[in-house]
N, C-alpha and C positions, 0 to 999 in steps of 0.2 A: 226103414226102421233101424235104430240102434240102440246097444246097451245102455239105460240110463246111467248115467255116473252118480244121481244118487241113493242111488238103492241094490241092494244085490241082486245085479238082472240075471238071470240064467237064460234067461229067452228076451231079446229084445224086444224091448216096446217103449222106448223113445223114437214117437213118429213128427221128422222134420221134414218141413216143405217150405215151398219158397215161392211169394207171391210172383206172378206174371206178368200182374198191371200194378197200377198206384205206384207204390211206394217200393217195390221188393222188398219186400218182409221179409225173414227168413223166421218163419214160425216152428215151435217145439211144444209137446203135449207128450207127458209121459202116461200110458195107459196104467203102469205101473203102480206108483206113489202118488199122482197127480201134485207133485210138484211144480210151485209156479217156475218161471222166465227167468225170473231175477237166482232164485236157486239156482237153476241149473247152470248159468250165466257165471256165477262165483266159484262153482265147482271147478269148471272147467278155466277158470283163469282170463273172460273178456268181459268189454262191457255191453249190458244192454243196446247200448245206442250203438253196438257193430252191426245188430242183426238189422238195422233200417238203414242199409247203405247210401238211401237218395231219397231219405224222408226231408220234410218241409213242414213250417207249422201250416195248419189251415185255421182260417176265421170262420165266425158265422155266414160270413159272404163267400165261402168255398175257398178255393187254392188261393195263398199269396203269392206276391211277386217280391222278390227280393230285391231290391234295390241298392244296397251300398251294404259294404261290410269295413267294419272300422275296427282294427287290430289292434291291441294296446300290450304294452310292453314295459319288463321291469327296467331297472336304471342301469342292468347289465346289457338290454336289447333284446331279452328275450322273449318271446312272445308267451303270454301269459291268459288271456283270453279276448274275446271277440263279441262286439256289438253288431247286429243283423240288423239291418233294415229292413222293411217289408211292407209293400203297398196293398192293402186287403181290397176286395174286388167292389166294392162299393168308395174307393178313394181315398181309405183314411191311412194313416200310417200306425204300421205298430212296431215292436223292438223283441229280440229276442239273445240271447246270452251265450255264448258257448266257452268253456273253459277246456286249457293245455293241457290235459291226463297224461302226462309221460309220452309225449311228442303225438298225442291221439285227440284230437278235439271232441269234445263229451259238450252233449246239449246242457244246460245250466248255469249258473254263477259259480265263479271260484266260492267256496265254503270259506277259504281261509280272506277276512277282510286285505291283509297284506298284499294279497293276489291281483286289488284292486285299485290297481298305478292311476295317476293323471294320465291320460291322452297325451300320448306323443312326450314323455315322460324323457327321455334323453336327450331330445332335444331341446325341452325345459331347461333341466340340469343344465346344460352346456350354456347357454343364456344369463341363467342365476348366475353363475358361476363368472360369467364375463360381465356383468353388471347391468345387463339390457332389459328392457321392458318385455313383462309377459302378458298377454291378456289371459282373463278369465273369462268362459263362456259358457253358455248353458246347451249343449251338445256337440255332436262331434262333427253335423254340418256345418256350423257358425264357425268353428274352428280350422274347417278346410277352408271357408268362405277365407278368413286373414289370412293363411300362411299362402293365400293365393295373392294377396296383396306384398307377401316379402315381412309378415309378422311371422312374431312366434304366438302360438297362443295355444290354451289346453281346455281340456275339459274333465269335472268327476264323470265315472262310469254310471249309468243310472237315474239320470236328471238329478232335477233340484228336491233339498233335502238328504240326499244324499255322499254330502262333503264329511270326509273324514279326516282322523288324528294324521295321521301320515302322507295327507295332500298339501296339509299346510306345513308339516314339515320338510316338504320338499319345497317348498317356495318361501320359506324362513328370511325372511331377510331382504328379501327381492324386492325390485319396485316392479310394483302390481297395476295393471289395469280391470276393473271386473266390469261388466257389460251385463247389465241386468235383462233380462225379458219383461217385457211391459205385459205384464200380467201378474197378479197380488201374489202367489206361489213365485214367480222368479224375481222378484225387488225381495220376497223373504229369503230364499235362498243367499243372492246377491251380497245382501247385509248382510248374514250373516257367515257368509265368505270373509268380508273387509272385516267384520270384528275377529274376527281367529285370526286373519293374518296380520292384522295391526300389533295381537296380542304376541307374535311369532316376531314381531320386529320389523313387519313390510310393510314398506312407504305404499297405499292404499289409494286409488282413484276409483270413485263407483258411478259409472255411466252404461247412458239405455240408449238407444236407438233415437234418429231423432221423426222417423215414418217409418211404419210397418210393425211386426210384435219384434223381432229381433236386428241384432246385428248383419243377418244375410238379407233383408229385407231391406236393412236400410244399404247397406252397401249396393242392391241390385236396382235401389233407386237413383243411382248413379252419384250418392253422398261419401262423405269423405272424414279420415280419425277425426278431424278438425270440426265439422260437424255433427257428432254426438253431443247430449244433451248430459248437465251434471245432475245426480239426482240428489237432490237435498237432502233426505234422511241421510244420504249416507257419506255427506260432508264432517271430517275431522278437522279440528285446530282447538289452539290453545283455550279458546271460550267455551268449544261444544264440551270438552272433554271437562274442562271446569264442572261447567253445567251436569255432566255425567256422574260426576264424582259426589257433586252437593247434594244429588236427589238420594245418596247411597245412604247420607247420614239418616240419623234417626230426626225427622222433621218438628219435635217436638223443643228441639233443645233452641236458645237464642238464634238470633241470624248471623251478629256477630260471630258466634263461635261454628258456626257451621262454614261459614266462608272462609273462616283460621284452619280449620278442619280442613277442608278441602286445598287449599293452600300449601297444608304442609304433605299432606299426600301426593301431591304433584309434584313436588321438589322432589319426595322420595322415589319418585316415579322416577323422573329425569337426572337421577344419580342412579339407576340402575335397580333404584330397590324395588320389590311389591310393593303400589299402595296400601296402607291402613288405614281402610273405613270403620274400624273400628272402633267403640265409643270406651273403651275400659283405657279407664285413666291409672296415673303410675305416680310415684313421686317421693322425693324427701321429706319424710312428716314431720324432722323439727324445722326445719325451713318453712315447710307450709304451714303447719302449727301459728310459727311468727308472723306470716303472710296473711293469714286472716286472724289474728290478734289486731297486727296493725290496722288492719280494715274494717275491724271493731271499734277500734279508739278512733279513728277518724269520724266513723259516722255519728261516733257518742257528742262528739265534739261537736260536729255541724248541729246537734239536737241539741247541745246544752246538756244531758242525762251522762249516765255512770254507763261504762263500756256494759257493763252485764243486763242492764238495760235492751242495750242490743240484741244480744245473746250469750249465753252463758259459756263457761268453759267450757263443760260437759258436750256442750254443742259442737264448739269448736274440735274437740276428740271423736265427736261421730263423724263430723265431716271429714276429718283425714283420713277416718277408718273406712267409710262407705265409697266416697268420694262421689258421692249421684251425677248422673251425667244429662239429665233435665230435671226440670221442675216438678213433674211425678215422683220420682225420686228424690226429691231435695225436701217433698212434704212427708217424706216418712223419716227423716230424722228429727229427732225429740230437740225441742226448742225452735224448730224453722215451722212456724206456722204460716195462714195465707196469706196474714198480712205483711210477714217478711219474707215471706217471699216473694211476694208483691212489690215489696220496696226495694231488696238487697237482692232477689235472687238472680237476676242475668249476672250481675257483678260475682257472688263467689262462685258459679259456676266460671265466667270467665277465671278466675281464679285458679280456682282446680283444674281446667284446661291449662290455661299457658304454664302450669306448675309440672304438668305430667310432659309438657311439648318441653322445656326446658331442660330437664333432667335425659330423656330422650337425645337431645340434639348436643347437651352438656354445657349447655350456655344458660346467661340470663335468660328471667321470662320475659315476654316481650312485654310484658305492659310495664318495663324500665326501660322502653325505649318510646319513643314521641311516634304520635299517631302518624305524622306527615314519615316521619323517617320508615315504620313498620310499613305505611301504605307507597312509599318510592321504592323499596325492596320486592316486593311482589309483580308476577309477573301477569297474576290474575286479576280483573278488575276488582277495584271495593265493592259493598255489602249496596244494592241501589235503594236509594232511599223509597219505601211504598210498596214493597216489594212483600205481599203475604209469604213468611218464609215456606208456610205448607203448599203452596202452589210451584209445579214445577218450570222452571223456566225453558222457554224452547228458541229454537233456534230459526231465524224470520231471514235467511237471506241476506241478499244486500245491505238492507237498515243495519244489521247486526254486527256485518264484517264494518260499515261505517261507523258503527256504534266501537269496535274493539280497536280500528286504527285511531281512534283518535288518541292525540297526545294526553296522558293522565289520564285517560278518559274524564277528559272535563265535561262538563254542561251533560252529565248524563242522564239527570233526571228526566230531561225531553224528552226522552228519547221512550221514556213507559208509560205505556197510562192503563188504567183499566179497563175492562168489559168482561161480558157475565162468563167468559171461561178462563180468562185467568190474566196474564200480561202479556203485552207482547209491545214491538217498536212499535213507537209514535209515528215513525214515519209509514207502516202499514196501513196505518189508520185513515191518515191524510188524504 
């Protein structure tokens, strides 16, 4: 018996004892206050987890076996918290967490995210840093599995779904390998590894096993890097990301201008800027003013009629003023009904696009330059003829990359045809 520390004991009655068997306990019950564990535990300055010197998780299947213990570390070396292994008594594996308390390992997850490094996190760094290849993996087996091959490779703490802010910023830049698990939870995770780090500036490969669910599976089938399989969703180039870019726009608007749209969003890309998928158009309104006057008296002209015929002034000052960015929007300015919009409207909406891309970039708009010349300058393919613009375009493979080497992309039209989900290569078809 001793005096409780939380209560004024004149006569002790804090009775500790200390288990025998199992686990050694060291248990406390104050007859006193009836104080729980954790009180008296803070009082006196330790943590809970001291009084269970040689506890173990158990499972439903009774005592675990601990199998590997995986220590992770910040980018100083320090050790920061610890992944448990544990084989439970009916075979299956489970995981358990322990965090650094002030050089005291405490059962739990670090609380503070930051606490929660890549796997093998300095030797990463050091890598990145020399320009060398890292894999990405989904545990901290698969990752002893390469670095027994003479790789670097890492893993998040916690499986798949749980990649954070500060993993990809410690591999910013890097050329990356990710190694998916062939099962729907790690191809999601996987993917969305390669999109954060793409967006972080790293050169990106995303590959799975080509036998077994993972990378240690397939390595212990006696297969080799060279050997892995590429997994198509998670193939980047200059057409998939095209393609990424076009579904962002608003699908309503022409096709032409959504493939201009996406066009100059890449350029902005590839100069360093943010894309802007955004449809809010900008511009000088007495230049555009003159710009759709002139494309007033043109059409009056092809008709034989009086420009106001076309449309009227008044029209022409809402359109500068609203500048609608499709056809839903182009019918609620006064004077553009459905029949001109039927007839005129891809036209001034191209219009007020390449008005607002010109003023932007500070140049002419392009449609004072020749179709051939605007279509030799881009580095994305043209608008394919057939092509439902609301339908998204996907990405088929082989046919595909055949389809973007080719010179100009000539003869592209073969290359699409329909069926009841939407487009895809002709050569798929075949």
């Amino acid at each position: 018996m001793a005096e409780c520390p939380c209560h004024e004991d004149r006569t002790p009655s804090l009775h500790i004892t200390q288990k025998l068997d199992g686990d050694g306990a060291i248990l406390f019950h104050c007859h006193g206050c009836q104080v729980g564990i954790r009180e008296i535990c803070e009082v006196i300055g330790i943590s809970p987890t001291q009084l269970f010197p040689r506890s173990e998780p158990r499972g439903s299947s009774g005592q675990m076996v601990l199998t590997a213990t995986y220590t992770y570390e910040n980018s100083a070396g320090e050790p920061v918290m610890q992944t448990l292994r544990y084989r439970t008594g009916d075979g299956h594996k489970t995981f358990r967490a322990k965090r650094n308390q002030n050089g005291v390992w405490e059962w739990g997850a670090p609380e503070n995210p930051a606490d929660r490094p890549l796997y093998r996190l300095p030797e990463v760094l050091k890598q990145v840093a020399a320009g060398g290849e890292v894999f990405v993996v989904e545990g901290e087996k698969d990752v002893e599995t390469l670095r027994e091959k003479g790789l670097v490779a890492t893993t998040n703490p916690f499986g798949a779904g749980k990649w954070l802010r500060h993993h990809t910023e410690s591999l910013a830049g890097a050329t990356v390998v990710v190694i998916a698990d062939k099962d729907d939870s790690g191809l999601a995770h996987a993917l969305h590894v390669a999109r954060e780090l793409r967006k972080a500036g790293s050169a990106v490969e995303v590959l799975r096993a080509a036998t077994g669910k993972d990378v240690s599976d397939h390595i212990g089938a006696g297969l080799h890097r060279k050997d892995l399989e590429i997994v198509p969703e998670g193939v980047e180039d200059e057409f998939t990301r095209f393609v990424e870019v076009l579904n962002e726009f608003d699908s309503t608007l022409p096709q032409s201008i959504r493939f201009e749209m996406a066009r100059e969003a890449l350029s902005e890309s590839s100069e360093g800027a943010r894309p802007d998928t955004s449809t809010e158009l900008s511009g000088d309104s007495d230049r555009l003013v003159e710009r759709l006057k002139s494309f007033r008296s043109d059409k009056a002209r092809e008709k034989g009629i009086p420009p106001y015929c076309v449309f009227h002034n008044a029209t022409v000052e809402e359109l500068v003023k609203t500048k609608p960015r499709n056809h839903q929007e182009l019918l609620e300015v006064k004077g553009i009904g459905s029949s001109n919009s039927e007839s005129y409207g891809d036209e001034i909406l191209q219009i007020l696009w390449e008005d607002s891309q010109a003023v932007s970039r500070g140049s002419i708009p392009r449609s004072n330059r020749s179709e051939s010349e605007s279509r030799r300058s881009g580095r994305i393919p043209d608008p394919v003829r057939g092509i439902d613009s609301t339908e998204p375009l996907r990405h088929h493979g082989e046919d595909l990359r055949s389809f973007i080497d080719e010179p100009d992309f000539e003869n592209r039209d073969q290359w699409f045809q329909a069926d009841e989900d939407g487009y895809r290569p002709g050569g798929a078809n075949s």
